[in-house]
Steps between C-alpha positions, in 0.01 A plus 500: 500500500299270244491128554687324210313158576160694466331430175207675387210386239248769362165325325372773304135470435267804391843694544703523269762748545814562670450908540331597780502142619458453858652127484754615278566804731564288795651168333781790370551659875499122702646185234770525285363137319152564334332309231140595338176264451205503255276235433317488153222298712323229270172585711478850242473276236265286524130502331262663678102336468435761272732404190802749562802446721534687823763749388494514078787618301500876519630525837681209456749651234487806748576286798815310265633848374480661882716204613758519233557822589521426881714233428816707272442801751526248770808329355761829461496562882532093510186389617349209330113451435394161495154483321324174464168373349453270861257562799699730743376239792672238321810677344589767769527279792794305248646797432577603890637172581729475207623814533501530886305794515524607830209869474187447261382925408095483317264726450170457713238402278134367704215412218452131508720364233793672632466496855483113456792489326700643741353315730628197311821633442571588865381173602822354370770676632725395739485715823829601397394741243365854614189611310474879452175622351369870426266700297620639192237591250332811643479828447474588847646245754264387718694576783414850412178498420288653794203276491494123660423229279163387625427903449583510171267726343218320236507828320816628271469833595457473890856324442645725228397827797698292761800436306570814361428674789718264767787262334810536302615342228829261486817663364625275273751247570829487276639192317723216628831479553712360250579123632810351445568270181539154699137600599375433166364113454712277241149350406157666471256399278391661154190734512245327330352578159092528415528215338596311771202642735278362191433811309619633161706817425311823353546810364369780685156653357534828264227645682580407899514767744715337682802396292759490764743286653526302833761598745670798718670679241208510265251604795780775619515601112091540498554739763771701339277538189187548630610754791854663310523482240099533333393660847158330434443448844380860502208384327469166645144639666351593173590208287506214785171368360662452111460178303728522196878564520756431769500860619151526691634366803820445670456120411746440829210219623692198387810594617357565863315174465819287498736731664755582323385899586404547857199766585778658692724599148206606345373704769816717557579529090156702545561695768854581349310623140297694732782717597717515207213517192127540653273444812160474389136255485672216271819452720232513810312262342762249381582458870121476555560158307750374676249500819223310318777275454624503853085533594453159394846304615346612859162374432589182419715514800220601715271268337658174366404224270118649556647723167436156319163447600192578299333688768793716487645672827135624544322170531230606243305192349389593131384249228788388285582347195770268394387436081776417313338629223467784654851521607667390197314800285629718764875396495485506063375854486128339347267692734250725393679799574765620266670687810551191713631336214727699343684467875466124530659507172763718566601333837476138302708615246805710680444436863417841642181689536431911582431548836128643370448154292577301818210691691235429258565183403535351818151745584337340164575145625416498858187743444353424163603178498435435807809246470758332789715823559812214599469383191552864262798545783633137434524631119685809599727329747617282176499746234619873657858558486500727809310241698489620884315228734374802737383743214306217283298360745416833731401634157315247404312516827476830455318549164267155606361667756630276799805752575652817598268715272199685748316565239469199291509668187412315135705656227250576149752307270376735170506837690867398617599386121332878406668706761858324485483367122369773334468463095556081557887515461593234799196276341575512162881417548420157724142406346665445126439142359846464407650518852327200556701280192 
């Protein structure tokens, strides 16, 4: 029997989703009172030292069109979504008193930034409230992974072996109940607009590869087009490693980042094209990316804020520099090498970069440059739509030589623009003077 006087709050945060939701799931089994949290936090937004805000508009319109979304699915089973543009430490706590929330349901997050602002958050609740708190954003629940985390494997393949061979993956959780109308709020407040987060409205490049929409529907549609109804996951293998189009890859990145697709949906949609259209290397090695992705979340796990320091989780002292100069030729697509440019320029001008560009331009800036690695992932954390915490920074590591990679390799930035640009076509369309009026 469910306690009427029990009132549950869910403060979404890199999650946003209610299908295979574990705070959803158990919210709909326990409470029949629930109300949903997200803070637009005003920390995002602010200039970094380097001339660019912390999170820049790309993934901000992403972010805004994901929680629109949220919030009309949300709304016909009558749950509202209360979304405001305030600290969560300051607006949360205000939120459980006034509305006498009695069970407070969040995804764990533990990198610095977050992990403090729980910590803040927590701090002002009455011992009244019940705080339930669970991982949500793997592929493979920790729980189930056979490895402690101290043990953690410093090589991706030691802990790709291990998986495979010894855990299971999740079944997917279904969606919440329908609540009953007096559940909805009489007042929540109006999403905001990009405006009001300081940034002006724009039309999506003619030539991004990643000209998509924000939110569970449009992430659940990627999959039905690029699994159903094209089937080009059974070639995801030989074109993975693409630059032009929005067909290369399975582009699901950005929806993963925020949530609103677990690992979990994408995982089983595989295995289920596996048995009704095709087994084969590409669907192998689309799950092969979720693990890098999962890889990573349990590196930073294992290893902590050290993914923020220069020496990297490897403690390896090389000579950097921090030029401005430098930096700002970098970021405008000015270097000397058309290759690295033509990327800059394409992730300056729609947000997104090939998973192949991101390699050797990060490679080009830590090892030719010989530049502040934090500072190239700084720039991606504010400009990549599919910004992932975890992934950015163990890349980064990775291609600076102070990560997970054993052999510390250097990629030759005009061999890679040969092999994977062949004829110029991906430098041509992003180095033209006119993109630049």
């Amino acid at each position: 029997m469910q306690d009427r006087t029990k009132k549950a709050l869910i403060w979404l945060r890199n999650d946003l989703r209610y299908t295979d939701h574990y705070g959803f799931n158990e919210v709909s089994k326990n409470f029949q009172k629930l109300v949903v949290y997200f803070s637009i936090d005003p920390k995002n937004y602010r200039e970094t030292p380097w001339g660019f805000k912390k999170t820049e508009v790309f993934r901000t319109r992403f972010l805004l069109e994901t929680l629109s979304e949220l919030k009309a699915s949300l709304k016909s089973k009558n749950i509202s979504l209360i979304v405001e543009m305030k600290a969560p430490e300051v607006s949360l706590p205000q939120w459980i008193d006034q509305l006498e929330i009695t069970d407070l349901y969040y995804q764990k997050e533990w990198m610095q930034e977050e992990r403090e602002t729980a910590l803040a958050v927590e701090k002002q609740l009455n011992n009244q409230v019940q705080v339930h708190t669970y991982y949500d954003q793997f592929l493979y629940h920790p729980e189930e992974v056979p490895i402690t985390l101290e043990n953690i494997p410093e090589v991706f393949t030691v802990f790709r072996k291990q998986c495979e061979k010894m855990s299971q993956v999740r079944s997917c959780l279904g969606e919440p109940k329908i609540f009953d109308q007096e559940n909805l709020l009489e007042v929540a407040p109006d999403l905001p607009t990009l405006e009001d987060l300081g940034f002006e409205m724009y039309q999506i490049h003619p030539n991004s590869a990643f000209p998509f929409k924000g939110g569970s529907k449009a992430g659940k549609k990627r999959i039905d087009q690029y699994f159903w109804k094209t089937k080009k996951l059974s070639f995801y293998k030989q074109t993975r490693n693409g630059l032009l189009g929005s067909d290369y890859s399975s582009k699901f990145s950005a929806w993963l980042a925020n949530g609103s697709l677990s690992a979990r949906e994408v995982y089983w949609q595989v295995r289920a094209y596996e048995k009704e259209i095709k087994k084969n290397q590409s669907t192998y090695w689309m799950i092969f990316e979720l693990l890098w992705r999962d890889y990573f979340k349990f590196i930073s796990l294992k290893h902590g804020d050290q993914i923020f320091k220069l020496e990297g989780i490897l403690g390896k002292n090389y000579k950097w520099h921090t030029n401005a100069s430098f930096f700002k030729q970098w970021i405008q697509g000015e270097t000397s090498e058309p290759f690295v440019n033509a990327n800059m320029i394409e992730l300056k001008k729609t947000g997104w970069m090939s998973n192949r560009g991101r390699q050797n331009v990060a490679s080009y800036f830590a090892k030719d440059m010989l530049m502040d690695w934090r500072m190239g992932a700084a720039y991606f954390e504010a400009m990549l739509i599919d910004y992932d915490v975890h992934s950015n920074y163990g890349n980064w590591m990775y291609v600076s030589g102070v990560g997970n990679d054993p052999r510390d390799r250097k990629f030759n930035v005009r061999g890679q623009a040969e092999r994977y640009d062949e004829g110029g076509k991906f430098q041509r369309l992003w180095n033209q003077k006119s993109l630049f009026e």
